[in-house]
C-alpha positions, 0 to 999 in steps of 0.5 A, a space after each residue: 292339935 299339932 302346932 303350925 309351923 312355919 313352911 309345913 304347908 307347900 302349894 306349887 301352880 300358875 301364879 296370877 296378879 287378880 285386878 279388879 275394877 269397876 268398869 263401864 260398858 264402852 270398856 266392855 265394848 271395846 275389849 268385846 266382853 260380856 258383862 258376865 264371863 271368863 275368857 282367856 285373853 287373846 291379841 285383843 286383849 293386850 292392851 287391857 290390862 294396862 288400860 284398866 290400871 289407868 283408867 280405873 281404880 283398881 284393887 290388887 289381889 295375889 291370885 291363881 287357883 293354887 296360890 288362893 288357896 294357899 292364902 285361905 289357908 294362911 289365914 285359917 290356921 287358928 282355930 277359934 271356937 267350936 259351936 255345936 249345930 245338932 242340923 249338921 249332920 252326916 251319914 254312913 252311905 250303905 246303912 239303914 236309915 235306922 243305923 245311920 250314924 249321926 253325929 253331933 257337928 261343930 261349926 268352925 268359926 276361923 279367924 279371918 285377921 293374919 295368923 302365926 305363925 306367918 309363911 306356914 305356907 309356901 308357894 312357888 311358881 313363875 312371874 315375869 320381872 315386871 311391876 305387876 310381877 312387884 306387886 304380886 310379890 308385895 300381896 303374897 308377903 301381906 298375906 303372909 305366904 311364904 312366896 318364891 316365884 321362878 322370876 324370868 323375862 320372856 313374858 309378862 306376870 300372868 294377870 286376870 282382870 275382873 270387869 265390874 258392872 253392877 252384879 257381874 264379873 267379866 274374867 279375862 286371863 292372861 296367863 302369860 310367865 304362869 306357863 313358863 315354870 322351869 323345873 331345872 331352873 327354880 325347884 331343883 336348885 337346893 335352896 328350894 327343895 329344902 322347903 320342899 323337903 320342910 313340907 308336912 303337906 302338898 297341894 297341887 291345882 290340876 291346872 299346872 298338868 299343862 305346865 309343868 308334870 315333871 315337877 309335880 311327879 317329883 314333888 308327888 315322889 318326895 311325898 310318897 317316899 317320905 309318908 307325907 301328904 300329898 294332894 291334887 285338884 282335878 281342877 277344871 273337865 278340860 285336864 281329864 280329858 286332854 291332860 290324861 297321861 300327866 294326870 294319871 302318871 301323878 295319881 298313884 301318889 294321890 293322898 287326897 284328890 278333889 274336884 267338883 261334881 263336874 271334874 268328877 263326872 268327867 274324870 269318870 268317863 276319861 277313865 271307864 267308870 261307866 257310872 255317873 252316880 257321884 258317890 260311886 265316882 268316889 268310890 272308884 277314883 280311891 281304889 285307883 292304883 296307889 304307891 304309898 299302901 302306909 295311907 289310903 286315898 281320900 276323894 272329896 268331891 264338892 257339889 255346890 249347895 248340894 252335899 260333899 262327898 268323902 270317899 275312904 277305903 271304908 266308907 263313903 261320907 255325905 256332909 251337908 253344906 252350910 246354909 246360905 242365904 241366896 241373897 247373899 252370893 256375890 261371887 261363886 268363882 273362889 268357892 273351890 279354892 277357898 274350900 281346899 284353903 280351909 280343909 288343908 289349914 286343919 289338915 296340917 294341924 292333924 285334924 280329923 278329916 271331918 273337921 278339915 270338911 267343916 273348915 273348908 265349909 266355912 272358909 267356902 261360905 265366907 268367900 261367895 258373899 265376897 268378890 273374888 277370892 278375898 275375906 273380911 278382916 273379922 268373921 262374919 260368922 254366927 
């Protein structure tokens, strides 16, 4: 295993301040919420943010789909131990059930307590010059990420709010300075493109196609001409299909795309693949157009409970999930991220791509029995 250095791993995206309280239903009622739901804020919803602060206690979590899972990864870089679980296997898609290859699987069991070395990885985006904006700051660096956000003052720090009722969440985001990324005014400034330049590995949520392509694509770029490593997330159906032209000038720098069984499905219809069958999928979104022939494209697509699929320019690969008890689910909505956390945290240690599976695996499955994308300070693993 490679040793983790610091700055090895660099994530870029729309920073949010996570706050969640437990609320009751006149607040509900006020704002106009369901008990169980995501919207993005309106006019309405202005006053919010700042209601829940005062009238509630709250809890404070650096958020955003790229910026969660750059923690996860922060705190995943160790491995702990390897057991092995014979039920765990994966099968060679195309072979007879006679010469399926099955392979014996290791769990991974990852310490959930701050890792060495701290700030391996860095993460950049745009917040407001605000208390909120101070407080995110203050959680990515208790985190131990390696935070440098593009600071302005004409919006607020991007904020979501989670409404608590008994088993329910109310999201309500208020993306606000998260969209106002400047490529000419923070990453093209010298002092930031040496992280980038110090990078190993890239990542990048789908979601910031709507904020800032031109930034990705020179990030993608780096990446190519450097033979690094540079992935993407489809993120959400709604980038595919409104968001097609940035998305597809950035895909022939693709080292690794995933997505989940929905993005895939949609993904494949925006692009004429003419089949819905996820495994086929796949297989043509890694034969897409690549500039870097040095590494082939992987896709990954997760499917929930159901199996993950790994695409190569060999084979294609089926992994089942980890077993989970149903009772056990609070909160399915950081699955994704914290999955992406835990597979880029055994990426940049040269692990193989099927360990990167199996941590992504664990770190998802620790996440859902918690609220919000948050883990216990030790594992809860056996």
């Amino acid at each position: 295993m490679q040793s983790v250095r610091e700055n090895i791993l660099f994530g870029m995206g729309n920073p949010l301040l996570d706050i969640s309280a437990v609320v009751d239903k006149i607040f509900l009622d006020k704002y106009g919420l369901k008990p169980n739901d995501q919207i993005l804020a309106e006019e309405k919803h202005k006053e919010l943010f700042e209601e829940l602060v005062k009238k509630f206690k709250v809890e404070y979590h650096a958020g955003g789909s790229t910026q969660n899972s750059m923690k996860v990864a922060q705190q995943t870089f160790s491995l702990v131990l390897l057991l092995p679980l014979k039920a765990m296997d994966f099968r060679i898609s195309g072979e007879a059930p006679s010469c399926q290859k099955i392979r014996q699987k290791h769990i991974i069991c990852l310490k959930w307590m701050i890792q060495r070395p701290f700030k391996a990885a860095t993460f950049f985006g745009c917040i407001g010059m605000d208390k909120f904006g101070e407080i995110l700051k203050k959680k990515a660096a208790e985190a131990h990420v390696d935070a440098h956000y593009y600071e302005q003052n004409e919006q607020p720090t991007g904020t979501c709010a989670a409404c608590i009722t008994g088993d329910n969440r109310s999201l309500v985001a208020n993306l606000a300075a998260a969209n106002c990324y400047k490529k000419e005014k923070h990453l093209d400034l010298e002092k930031n493109w040496k992280l980038v330049e110090k990078a190993k590995v890239y990542y990048i949520a789908g979601f910031f196609l709507t904020v800032s392509p031109e930034s990705i694509l020179k990030i993608a770029r780096q990446a190519s001409e450097s033979n690094k490593i540079f992935t993407l997330n489809l993120s959400a159906p709604f980038i595919s299909q409104f968001f097609k032209e940035p998305m597809m000038k950035v895909m022939p720098y693709v080292d690794i795309l995933f997505g989940n069984e929905t993005e895939a499905a949609t993904f494949a219809r925006e692009q004429g693949f003419e089949t819905e069958e996820i495994k086929e999928i796949a297989r043509k979104a890694q034969a897409l157009p690549k500039v870097n022939l040095k590494r082939q494209r992987t896709v990954i697509f997760t499917q929930g409970k159901n199996d993950t699929i790994m695409a190569t320019a060999n084979e294609v690969s089926v992994f089942p999930v980890l077993d989970q008890n149903q009772s056990e689910i609070v909160d399915t909505n950081g699955a994704g991220d914290a999955f992406v956390g835990g597979f880029l945290s055994q990426l940049v240690a040269d692990q193989p791509l099927t360990e990167c599976i199996r941590a992504g695996h664990y770190a998802a499955s620790v996440i859902i029995k918690r609220s919000g994308c948050t883990f216990p300070e030790k594992p809860d693993f056996h």
